[in-house]
N, C-alpha and C positions, 0 to 999 in steps of 0.2 A: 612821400607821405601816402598813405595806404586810402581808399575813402573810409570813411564811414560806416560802420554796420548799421544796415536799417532793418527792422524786424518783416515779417511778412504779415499782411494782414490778416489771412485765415488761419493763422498761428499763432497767431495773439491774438484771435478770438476764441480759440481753443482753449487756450492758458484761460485770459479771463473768465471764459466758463468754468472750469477747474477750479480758480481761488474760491468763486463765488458756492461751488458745491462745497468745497470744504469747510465753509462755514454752516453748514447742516447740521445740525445735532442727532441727525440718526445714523446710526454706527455702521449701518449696509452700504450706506451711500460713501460714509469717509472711508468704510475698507476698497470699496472700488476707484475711489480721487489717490488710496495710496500706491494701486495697483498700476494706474495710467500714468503718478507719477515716475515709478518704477522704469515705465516704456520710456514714458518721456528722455530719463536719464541718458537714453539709448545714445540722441541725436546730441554733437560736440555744441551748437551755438542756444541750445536748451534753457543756460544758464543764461545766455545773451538778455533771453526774455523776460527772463526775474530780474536781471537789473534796471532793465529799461521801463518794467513796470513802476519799481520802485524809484526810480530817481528821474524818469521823463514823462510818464503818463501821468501827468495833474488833471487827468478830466474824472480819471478812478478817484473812488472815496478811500480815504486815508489807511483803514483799517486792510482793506483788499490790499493797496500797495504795499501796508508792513507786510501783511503775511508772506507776500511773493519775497520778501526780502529776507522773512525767517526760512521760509521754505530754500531762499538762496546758500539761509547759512547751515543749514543741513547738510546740503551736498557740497558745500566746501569742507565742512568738517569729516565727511565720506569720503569725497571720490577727491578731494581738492588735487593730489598729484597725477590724477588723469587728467585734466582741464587744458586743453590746448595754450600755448601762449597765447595768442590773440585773445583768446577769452578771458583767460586770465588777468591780462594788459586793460582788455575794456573795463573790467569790473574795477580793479584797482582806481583806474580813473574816473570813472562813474562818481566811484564813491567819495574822492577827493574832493570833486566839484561839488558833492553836493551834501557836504559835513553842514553847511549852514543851514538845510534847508527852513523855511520860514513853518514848519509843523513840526514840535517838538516831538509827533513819535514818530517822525519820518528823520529826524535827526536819531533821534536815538536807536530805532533801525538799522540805519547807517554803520553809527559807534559798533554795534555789537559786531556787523559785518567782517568790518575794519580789524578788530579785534579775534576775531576768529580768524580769517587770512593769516594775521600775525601770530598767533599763538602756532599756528600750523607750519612752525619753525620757520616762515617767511621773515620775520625783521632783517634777518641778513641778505634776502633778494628782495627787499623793496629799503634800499635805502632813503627813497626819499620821503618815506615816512612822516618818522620823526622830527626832522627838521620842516617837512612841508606844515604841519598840526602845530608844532610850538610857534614858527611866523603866522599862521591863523590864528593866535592866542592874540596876537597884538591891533586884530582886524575892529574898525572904528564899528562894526555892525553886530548888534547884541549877537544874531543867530548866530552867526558863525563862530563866534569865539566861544559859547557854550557848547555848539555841536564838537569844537574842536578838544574841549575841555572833558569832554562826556569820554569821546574813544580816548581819549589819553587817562582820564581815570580807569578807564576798563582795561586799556593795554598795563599799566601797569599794576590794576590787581593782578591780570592773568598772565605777566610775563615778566614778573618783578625780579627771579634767578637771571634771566639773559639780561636783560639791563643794566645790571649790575655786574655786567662780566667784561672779559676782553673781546668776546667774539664781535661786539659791536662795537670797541672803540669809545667803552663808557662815556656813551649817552649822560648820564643824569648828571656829570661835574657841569654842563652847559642845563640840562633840565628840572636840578631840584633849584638851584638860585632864580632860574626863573618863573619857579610855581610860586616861590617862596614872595614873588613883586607883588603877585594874585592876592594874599593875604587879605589886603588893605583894598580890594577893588570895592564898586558903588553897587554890584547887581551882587544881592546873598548867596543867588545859584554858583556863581562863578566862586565868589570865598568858599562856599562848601564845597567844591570839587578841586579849590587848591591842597585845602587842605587833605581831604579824602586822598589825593596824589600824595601826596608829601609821606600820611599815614602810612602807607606800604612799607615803607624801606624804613620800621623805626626797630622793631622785631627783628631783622636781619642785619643792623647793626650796618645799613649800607656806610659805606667810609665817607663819599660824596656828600650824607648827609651830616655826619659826625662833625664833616668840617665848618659846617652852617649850624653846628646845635645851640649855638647860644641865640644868633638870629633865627631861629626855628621857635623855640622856648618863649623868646621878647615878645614872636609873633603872635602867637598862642596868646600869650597874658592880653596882649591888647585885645584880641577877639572876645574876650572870656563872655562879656555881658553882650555878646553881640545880640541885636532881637530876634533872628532867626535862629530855631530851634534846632535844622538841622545844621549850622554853623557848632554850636554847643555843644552838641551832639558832638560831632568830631573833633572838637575841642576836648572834650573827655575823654576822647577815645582813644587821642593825645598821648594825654596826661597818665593813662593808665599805662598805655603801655610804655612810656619812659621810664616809669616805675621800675619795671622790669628788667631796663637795658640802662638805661641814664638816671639813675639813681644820685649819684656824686652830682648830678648839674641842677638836681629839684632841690638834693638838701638843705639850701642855703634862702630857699621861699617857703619852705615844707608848709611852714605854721600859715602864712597866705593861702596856700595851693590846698590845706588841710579847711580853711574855712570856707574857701570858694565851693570847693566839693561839698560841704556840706549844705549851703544855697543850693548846688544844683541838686543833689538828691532829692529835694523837694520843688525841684525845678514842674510848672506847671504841665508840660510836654510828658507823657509818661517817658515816650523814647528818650529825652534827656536824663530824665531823672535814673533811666535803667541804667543805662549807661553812663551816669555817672556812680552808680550803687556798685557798680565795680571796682568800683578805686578802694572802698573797706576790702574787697575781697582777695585783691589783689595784694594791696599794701600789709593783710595780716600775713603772707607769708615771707615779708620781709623784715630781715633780723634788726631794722630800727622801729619793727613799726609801735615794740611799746615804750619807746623811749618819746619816739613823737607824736603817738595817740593820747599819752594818759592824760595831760592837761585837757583832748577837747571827748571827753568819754562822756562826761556829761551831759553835754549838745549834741553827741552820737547818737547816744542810746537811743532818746526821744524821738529820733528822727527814721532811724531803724524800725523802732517796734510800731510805729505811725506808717511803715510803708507794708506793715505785715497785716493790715487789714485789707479785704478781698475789695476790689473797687466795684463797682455797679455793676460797670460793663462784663465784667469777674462772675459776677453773681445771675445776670443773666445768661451768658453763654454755660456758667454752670447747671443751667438750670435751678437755681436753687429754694425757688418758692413749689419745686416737684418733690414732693414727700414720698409720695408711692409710688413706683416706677420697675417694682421685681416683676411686673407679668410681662413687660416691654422687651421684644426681643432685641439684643445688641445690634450695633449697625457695627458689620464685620471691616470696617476701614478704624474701627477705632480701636481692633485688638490689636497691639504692639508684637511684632515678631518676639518671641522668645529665643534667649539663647543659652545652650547647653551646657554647663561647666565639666566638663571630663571628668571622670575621674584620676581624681590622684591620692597613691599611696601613702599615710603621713602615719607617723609614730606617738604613740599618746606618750603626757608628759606629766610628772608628780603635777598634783593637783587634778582637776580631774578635764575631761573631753581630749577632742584632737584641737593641735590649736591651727588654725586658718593661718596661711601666709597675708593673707588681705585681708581688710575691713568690713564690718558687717555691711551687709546694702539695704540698713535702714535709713538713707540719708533723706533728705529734706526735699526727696521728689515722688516722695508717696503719697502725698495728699490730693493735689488738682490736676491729673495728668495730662486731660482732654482739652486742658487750653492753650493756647500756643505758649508751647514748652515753657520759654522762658521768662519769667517776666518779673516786674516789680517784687512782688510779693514776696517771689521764690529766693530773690537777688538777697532783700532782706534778709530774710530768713537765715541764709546759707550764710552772710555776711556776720551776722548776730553768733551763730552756730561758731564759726572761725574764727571770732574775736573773743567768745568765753572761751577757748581753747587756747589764744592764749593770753588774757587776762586772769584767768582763772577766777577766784573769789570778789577779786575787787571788781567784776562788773558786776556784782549781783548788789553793792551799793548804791547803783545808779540805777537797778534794776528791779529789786524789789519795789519801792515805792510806787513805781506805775504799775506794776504784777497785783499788786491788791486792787487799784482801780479798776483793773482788764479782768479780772477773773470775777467778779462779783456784780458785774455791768448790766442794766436791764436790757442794753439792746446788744443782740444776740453776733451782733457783727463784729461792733468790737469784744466782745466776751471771748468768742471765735479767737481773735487775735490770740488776746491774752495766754488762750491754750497752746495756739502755734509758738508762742515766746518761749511759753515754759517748756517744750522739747527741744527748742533749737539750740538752749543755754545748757540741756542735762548732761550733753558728756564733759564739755568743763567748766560748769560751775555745779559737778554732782556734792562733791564736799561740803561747798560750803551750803548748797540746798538741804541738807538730812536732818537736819533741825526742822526744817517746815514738810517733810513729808507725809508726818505720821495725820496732820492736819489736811493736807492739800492731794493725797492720794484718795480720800474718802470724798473729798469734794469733787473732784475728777470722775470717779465712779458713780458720784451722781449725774453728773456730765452727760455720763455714755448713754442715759435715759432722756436727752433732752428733746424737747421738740421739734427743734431745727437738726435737719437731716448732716448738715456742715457744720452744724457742733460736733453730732456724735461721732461722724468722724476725723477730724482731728483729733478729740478726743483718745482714743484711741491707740491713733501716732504716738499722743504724748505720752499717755500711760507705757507705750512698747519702749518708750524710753528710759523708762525709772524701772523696766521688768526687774532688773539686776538688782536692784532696793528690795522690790518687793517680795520677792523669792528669795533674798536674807532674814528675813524677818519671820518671826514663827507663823506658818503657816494658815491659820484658822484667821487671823487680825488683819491679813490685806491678801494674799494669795487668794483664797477660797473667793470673797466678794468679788473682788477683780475677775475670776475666773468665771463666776457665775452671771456677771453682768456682760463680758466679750461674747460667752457663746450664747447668750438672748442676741447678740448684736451680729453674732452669728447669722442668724436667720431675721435680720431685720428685715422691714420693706422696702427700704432703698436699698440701691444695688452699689454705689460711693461707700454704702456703712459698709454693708454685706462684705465689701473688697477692704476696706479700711481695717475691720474686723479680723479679717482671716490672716492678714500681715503682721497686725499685732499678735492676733495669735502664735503664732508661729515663733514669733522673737521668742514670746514667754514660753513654749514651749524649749525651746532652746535653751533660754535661764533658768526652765524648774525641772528639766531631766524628769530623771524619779519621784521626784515631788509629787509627778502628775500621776502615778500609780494607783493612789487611792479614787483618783477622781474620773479611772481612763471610761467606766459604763458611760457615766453621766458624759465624759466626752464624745465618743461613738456616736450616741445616739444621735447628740443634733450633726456632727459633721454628716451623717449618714442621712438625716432629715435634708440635709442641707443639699444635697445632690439632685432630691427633686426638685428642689426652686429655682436652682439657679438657673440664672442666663447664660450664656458661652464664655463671655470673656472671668466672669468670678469663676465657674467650672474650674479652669486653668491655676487659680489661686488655691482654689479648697484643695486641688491635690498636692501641690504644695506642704498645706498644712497637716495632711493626713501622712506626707509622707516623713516629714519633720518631725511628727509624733512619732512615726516608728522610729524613728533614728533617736531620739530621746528617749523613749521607754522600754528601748530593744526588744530583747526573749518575755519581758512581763509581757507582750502584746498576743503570745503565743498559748493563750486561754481560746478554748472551744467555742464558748459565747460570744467570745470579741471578733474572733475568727470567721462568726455566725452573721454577726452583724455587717460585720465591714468588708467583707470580699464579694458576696454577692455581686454590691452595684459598682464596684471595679469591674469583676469581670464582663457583666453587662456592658458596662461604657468599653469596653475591653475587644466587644465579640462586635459593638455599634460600628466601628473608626474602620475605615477601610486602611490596607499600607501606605494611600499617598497622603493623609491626612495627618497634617502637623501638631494638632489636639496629641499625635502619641506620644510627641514630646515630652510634656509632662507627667500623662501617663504612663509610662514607661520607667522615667525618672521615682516617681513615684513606686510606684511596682518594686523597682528595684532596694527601696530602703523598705518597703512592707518584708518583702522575700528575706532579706537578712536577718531582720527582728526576729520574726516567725521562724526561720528554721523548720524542723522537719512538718513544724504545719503548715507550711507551705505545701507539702509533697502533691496533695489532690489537685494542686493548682497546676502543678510546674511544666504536664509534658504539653500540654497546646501553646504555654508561656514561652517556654523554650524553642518549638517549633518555628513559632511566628519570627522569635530574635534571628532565629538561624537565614527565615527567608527573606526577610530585611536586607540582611548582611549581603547575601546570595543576588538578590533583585539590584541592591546600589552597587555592587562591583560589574554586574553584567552589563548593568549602564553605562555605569562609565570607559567599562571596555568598547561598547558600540559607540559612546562620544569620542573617545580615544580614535577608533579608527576611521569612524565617518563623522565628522565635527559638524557637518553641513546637515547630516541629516539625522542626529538627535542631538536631545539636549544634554548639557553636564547632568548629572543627578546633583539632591542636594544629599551631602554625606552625611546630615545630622542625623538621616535616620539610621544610617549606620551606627554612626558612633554610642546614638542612644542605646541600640540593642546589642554592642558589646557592652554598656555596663551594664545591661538588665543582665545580659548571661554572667557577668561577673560579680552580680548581688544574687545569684542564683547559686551558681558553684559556693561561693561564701554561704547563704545561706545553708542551701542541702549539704553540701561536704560530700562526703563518700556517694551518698545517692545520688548526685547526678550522673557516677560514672554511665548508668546503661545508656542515658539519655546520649553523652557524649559516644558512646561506642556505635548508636544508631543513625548517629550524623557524621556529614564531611568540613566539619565548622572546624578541626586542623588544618585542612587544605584551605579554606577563607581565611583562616586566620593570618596563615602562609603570605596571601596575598594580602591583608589590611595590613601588617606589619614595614610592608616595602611600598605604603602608599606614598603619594608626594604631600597628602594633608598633616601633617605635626599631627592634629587632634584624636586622627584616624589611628597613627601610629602609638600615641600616648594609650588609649584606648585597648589597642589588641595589646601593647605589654601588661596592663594590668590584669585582663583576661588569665592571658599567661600564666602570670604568679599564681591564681585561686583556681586554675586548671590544674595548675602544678602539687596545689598543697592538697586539692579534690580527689584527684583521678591521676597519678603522674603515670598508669601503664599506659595510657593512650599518647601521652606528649612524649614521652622518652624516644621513641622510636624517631620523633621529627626533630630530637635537639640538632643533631649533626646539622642541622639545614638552620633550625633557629640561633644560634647561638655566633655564626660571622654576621647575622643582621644585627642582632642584639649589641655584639661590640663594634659596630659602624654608628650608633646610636646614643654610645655616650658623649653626646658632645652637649655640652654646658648652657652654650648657646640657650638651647630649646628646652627651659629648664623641668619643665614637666616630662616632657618625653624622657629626658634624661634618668626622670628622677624614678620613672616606673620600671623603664627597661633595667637601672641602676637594683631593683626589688626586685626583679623575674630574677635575673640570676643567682641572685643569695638564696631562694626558695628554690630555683633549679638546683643548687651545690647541694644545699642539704638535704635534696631526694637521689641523687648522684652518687656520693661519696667518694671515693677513691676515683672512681670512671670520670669522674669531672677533667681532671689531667689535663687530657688533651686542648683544652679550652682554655685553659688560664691563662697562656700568653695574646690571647683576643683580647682580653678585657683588663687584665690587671695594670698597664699602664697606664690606662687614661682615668680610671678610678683612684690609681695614685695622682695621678695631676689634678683631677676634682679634689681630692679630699685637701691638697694644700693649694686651691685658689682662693684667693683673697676676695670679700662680698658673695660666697657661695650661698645662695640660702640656707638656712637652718634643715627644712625634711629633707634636700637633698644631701646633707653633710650626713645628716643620721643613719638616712639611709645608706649611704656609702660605704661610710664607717662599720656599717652591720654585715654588708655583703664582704669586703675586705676580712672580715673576721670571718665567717661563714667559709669562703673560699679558703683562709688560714686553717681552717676547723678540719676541710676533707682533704686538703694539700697542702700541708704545714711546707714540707721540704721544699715546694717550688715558691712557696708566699712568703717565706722567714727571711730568706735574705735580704727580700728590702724593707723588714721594720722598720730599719734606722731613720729611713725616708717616710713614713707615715705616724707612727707611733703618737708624735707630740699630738697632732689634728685629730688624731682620731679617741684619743681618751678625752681631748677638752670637749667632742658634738657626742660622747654616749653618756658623759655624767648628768645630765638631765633628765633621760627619759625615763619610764617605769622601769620596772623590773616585769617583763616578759619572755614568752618565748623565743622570741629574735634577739634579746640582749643578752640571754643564757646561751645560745650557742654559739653568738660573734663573739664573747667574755672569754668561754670553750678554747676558741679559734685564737686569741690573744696567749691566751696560756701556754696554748699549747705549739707556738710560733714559737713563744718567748725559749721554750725548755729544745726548743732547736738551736735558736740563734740568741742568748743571754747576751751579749754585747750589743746585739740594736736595740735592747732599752734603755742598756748604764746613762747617758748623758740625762735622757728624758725619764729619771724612774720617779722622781716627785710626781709625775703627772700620772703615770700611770698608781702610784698609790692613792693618788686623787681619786681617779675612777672607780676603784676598786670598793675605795669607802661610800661611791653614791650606790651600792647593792643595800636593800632593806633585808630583804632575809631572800641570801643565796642559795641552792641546793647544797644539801652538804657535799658531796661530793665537787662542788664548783668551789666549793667554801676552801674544799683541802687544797685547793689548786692552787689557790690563792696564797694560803699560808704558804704553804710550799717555797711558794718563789718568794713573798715577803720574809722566812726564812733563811733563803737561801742567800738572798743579797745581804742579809743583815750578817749570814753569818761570813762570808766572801769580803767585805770591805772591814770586820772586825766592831768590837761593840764601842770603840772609840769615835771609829769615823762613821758611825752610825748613828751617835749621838749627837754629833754636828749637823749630821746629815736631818735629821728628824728635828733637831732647832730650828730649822727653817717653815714648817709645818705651820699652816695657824693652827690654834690649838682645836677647836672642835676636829681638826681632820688628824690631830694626835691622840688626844682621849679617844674618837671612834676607832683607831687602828689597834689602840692597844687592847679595846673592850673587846674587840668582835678576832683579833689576830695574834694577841698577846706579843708586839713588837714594839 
């Protein structure tokens, strides 16, 4: 037996100096405590000192010893596999004996310790772990069995995969039956930390536990009214997630488990009541939940739209008795990083816009951002929102009668509700809402004038939800008022509206296109007012909205006067931003939908625009080249600025067209390109293929020279996986083939396999399938002879992703490419030719020359199988797709 380590004294007077400075609040002093601790690390028994601090020096104050103890778990989570064994050994031990200590934050200290060691893939070298902390469970002495309880919750939050594995010798068949005895203990802390254990492994579907779910469940029900809140708490937190995994084992209490949960939702505790407002959110997206909600919809509702009023403490952290507050400059820890959507290439479709693979992002976290994220209100909200989607109509009978109360209310709080209701219900219960719009949109609009700053905007919100109503309806009757009261609210004096304002804006922008054409002076002007008021964090939002407008009002935007007004204070804000300044993020983005609208008026802007995108690109690759080779002595870059300033350059080339060739012939942004394309970022990579394509369709004398080089990265790049990447590189190449022509050749064997294997994968999304299907034709178009042989293998997939989209350029020359495949190879389309007459009929008015191509082969088959089996053939037709073939093909 070894002695003793005993610390030295002028070393542990050293140390206690050190905790004691680091508790300084001046930032000179803590960067030289982190520098000494730095040295510190130097010496192996270092660590000796932080534990002895923490676990034998009772003469230090509580706070001093935790620190020593966090500061221990730092350099375990560091350097932990340098740590001598002895050191190692001592600490382990230390902390064993002193799980109980009689000061809960020296217990909990302890836990975390414990807990980090162990996460630090140590459970399999300290086996006596687990078994030493569950015999501590049984200790007659409160401390210890909570201290023991504590790192055993935290071991298995943060070590729940090994536990449940073989490397240990599954633990938890001996450790969940005995949390599960805890249930029923006399101290509340201990029940809520059985249970909190138990909670881990319900979501993972641990087997260990599966075999105790019915006494796991039994457990649960008896605690239900426990009086301890945070007991409840985890008791719903439960119940929720069983939901999701053990479904078959609640069905059969549903209707108990469905009325309990509704007590707790109004549980007095907010954290119980939040978390039990999960269980509506949870349970709508399971396929029973209208079978066993609609009996208690009526005791829901009430309970929901009662939890969507702002509570006090709401209203103060909102500030919300602060009316005027635009001269106050932002406090910069409450702007939210922003983040960039790539671009990606998508094909318009009858009816009119592009359509989005994913959902708008007006959801129900626009309103109160600044308070802790989650809470009550928002749970409601999003719960009510999930549940008219799918109830549809029938909750708006449970729903209007307190909608008339809430909207008409003289106090302003619950009034306030009433409006958050009426958005959260609009996408499904919009039908049966349209009867009361024509009445309750003009009330709304008075709304947006109201006193209280947390009206106006909610307000708002709710209007950006009905924009789709309103912009159906002839225009002058709810569009114009609505437009005219958003942009007063535009430049209101709250900065909550201000941002609330430009959000809604933006939707309706989105919903009235052209609509907004008559109105764009009157628009300009306040967004452009609107530039001197704001504070930093709106700034970010208003360009948003100006850039949304371009994208909705396109080439109309490309007026002298509008041009007059509105680029000034871009480029101001433009020439203001330095390169390391994240502000250019949405400037940029922005920029980028002004420059395509506008077109050649853009031209006065574009060569300093263009320069800057080029030394972006230029600055973050030389970066990351120097992090690449010396990691130690700089930093990654962050690529967003990259990526931004490939799409400005590629809303640029799209805008100018031809003119940007000089710009391009006077830069090395091929040779960057060269390098973003083979980056390790997806984003970076999606980014420079799009570039590509609007290089390609701009300028192709300057890219043709680098295909050779681009065109093996390009087909390394179709992989499905990475379905943007996929989907842009999948569009460079069909925009490469048709500047190519014949010269393309040598290329086809890169690409043409794995775009046959995209286009017949099963769950491909939609703009990838289209787009596929167009470059396949395109490639068919300038290399019939090497592409025709395997129609057979694409043919069916690819008529069913091009009958939907317009009629454009890229469907007249993949159409081209089909044709002209087919009059190579007439046999790879016999089996599949219903489909391809299918296709052929979704053209509105083809080029004639495309038209005769058509007939052609619709002749030609008709006349090859004979007008008998022709007529059989064509009985199978529905009829509108036989009346349009004979009208427009005479077959």
């Amino acid at each position: 037996m070894e002695c003793e380590w005993k610390p030295d004294e002028q070393g542990l007077q050293q140390i206690l100096q050190l905790l004691k400075e680091s508790q300084s609040p001046d930032t000179s002093t803590q960067r030289s405590v982190q520098q000494k601790l730095e040295q510190l690390n130097q010496y192996p028994d270092f660590n000796n000192y932080l534990i002895f601090v923490l676990t034998k020096l009772k003469s230090e104050d509580e706070p001093t010893r935790s620190l020593s103890g966090l500061i221990l778990k730092n350099n375990v989570k560091a350097h932990y596999q340098n740590f001598p064994n002895g050191v190692s050994d001592f600490i382990k031990n230390e902390c064993l004996q002193n799980i109980g200590d009689s000061s809960p934050l020296i217990r909990a200290t302890v836990g975390i310790l414990i807990t980090t060691i162990a996460s630090k893939g140590e459970l399999q070298n300290w086996p006596e772990l687990l078994p030493k902390l569950c015999t501590l469970l049984d200790s007659e002495d409160y401390n210890t069995c909570e201290g023991a309880f504590g790192a055993l919750q935290k071991i298995c939050e943060d070590s729940a995969e090994i536990l449940d594995s073989d490397i240990l010798d599954r633990p938890l068949n001996i450790m969940i039956p005995k949390f599960l005895q805890f249930f029923k203990h006399n101290s509340p802390k201990i029940r809520s930390h059985a249970i909190a254990c138990v909670n881990q492994f319900i979501i993972s579907r641990t087997q260990a536990l599966m075999l105790h779910i019915d006494s796991f469940i039994e457990n649960l029900f008896a605690l239900a009214t426990d009086e301890e809140p945070e007991v409840r708490k985890n008791v719903c937190r439960a119940l929720v997630m069983l939901l999701e995994v053990r479904m078959d084992r609640l069905l059969p209490h549903m209707h108990n488990i469905i009325e309990y949960m509704l007590q707790r939702t109004q549980d007095q505790d907010e954290n119980v009541a939040l978390e039990a407002c999960e269980f509506w959110l949870t349970l709508a997206e399971q396929p029973v939940c209208k079978d066993v909600l609609c009996g208690h919809l009526s005791q829901l509702t009430p309970v929901l739209v009662n939890g969507m009023k702002y509570s006090e403490i709401d209203i103060i952290l909102l500030k919300g008795d602060v009316e005027e507050d635009e001269a106050i400059p932002d406090n910069e820890q409450d702007i939210r990083p922003r983040f960039h959507r790539s671009r990606t290439v998508a094909q318009q479709h009858e009816g009119d816009g592009i359509e989005e693979e994913d959902d708008d992002e007006d959801d129900l976290d626009d309103d109160d951002d600044t308070i802790s994220d989650w809470n009550l209100r928002k749970c409601s909200a999003a719960a009510l929102d999930v549940l008219a989607n799918v109830f549809r109509d029938d909750l708006l009978l449970h729903i209007l009668p307190l909608l008339k109360e809430l909207l008409f209310h003289p106090d302003w709080v619950i009034k306030e509700s009433g409006i958050l209701v009426l958005g959260a219900i609009a996408e499904g219960c919009m039908q049966g809402m349209i009867p009361y719009l024509p009445e309750l949109v003009p009330h709304l609009v008075q709304c947006l004038s109201d006193k209280k700053a947390l009206v106006r905007s909610i307000t708002c919100w709710t209007l950006s939800r009905y924009a789709h109503w309103v912009v159906s309806q002839p225009p002058d009757t709810y569009l114009k008022p609505l437009m005219t009261e958003l942009l007063k609210r535009i430049l209101d004096s709250n900065k909550r509206v201000q941002e609330a304002a430009c959000s809604a804006f933006a939707t309706l922008e989105e919903e009235a296109c052209t609509e907004l054409v008559p109105y764009l002076a009157y628009i300009l002007d306040t967004l452009v007012f609107a530039f001197s008021k704001y504070q930093h964090k709106n700034l970010l939002i208003l360009y948003d909205a100006i850039g949304t407008l371009a994208d909705s009002v396109g080439h109309h935007l490309n007026k002298p006067e509008y041009i007059q007004m509105l680029m000034p204070p871009l480029i101001q804000k433009w020439n203001q931003l330095k390169d390391e300044d994240k502000d250019l993020f949405p400037l940029l983005e922005c920029l980028s939908s002004v420059a395509t609208a506008l077109q050649s008026g853009f031209l006065p802007y574009c060569e300093p625009v263009y320069q800057r995108c080029v030394n972006l690109v230029q600055k973050t690759l030389a970066q990351a080249m120097l992090h690449h080779t010396q990691p130690n002595q700089y930093e990654a870059p962050d690529k967003d600025f990259m990526i931004v300033a490939l799409d400005l350059l590629s809303g640029l080339a799209e805008g100018l067209g031809g003119n940007i060739e000089q710009l391009v012939a006077r830069s090395n942004i091929l040779t960057l390109m060269y390098q973003c394309m083979q980056d390790k970022m997806p984003e970076v990579r999606q980014s420079s293929f799009a570039l590509l394509g609007d290089l390609t369709k701009a300028c192709f004398q300057h890219v043709k020279p680098c295909i050779a080089d681009f065109m093996p990265i390009l087909g390394t790049n179709l992989n499905p996986e990475l379905i943007s990447v996929c989907n842009n590189a999948t569009w460079a190449i069909g925009e490469i083939s048709i500047q190519m022509g014949a010269e393309m050749q040598p290329y086809i064997a890169m690409v043409l396999h794995q775009l046959v294997e995209i286009i017949n994968r099963p769950n491909t999304p939609k703009t990838l399938l289209e787009n596929t299907a167009i470059t396949i034709g395109r490639l068919g178009y300038v290399c019939p002879q090497e592409v025709a042989p395997m129609l057979q293998q694409f043919i069916r997939p690819w008529c069913t992703s091009l009958r939907n989209i317009r009629d454009n350029e890229e469907k007249d020359s993949a159409f081209r490419g089909i044709c002209t495949m087919i009059s190579v190879n007439p046999g790879g389309v016999v089996q599949d030719f219903i489909f391809f007459c299918d296709a052929v009929a979704s053209w509105v008015n083809p080029k004639d020359d495309l038209r005769d191509m058509f007939c052609k082969i619709l002749h030609g088959f008709k006349n090859q199988v004979g007008d008998e089996n022709w007529r059989r053939f064509s009985d199978q037709f529905p009829l509108p797709l036989k009346e349009r073939l004979a009208a427009f093909y005479g077959v």
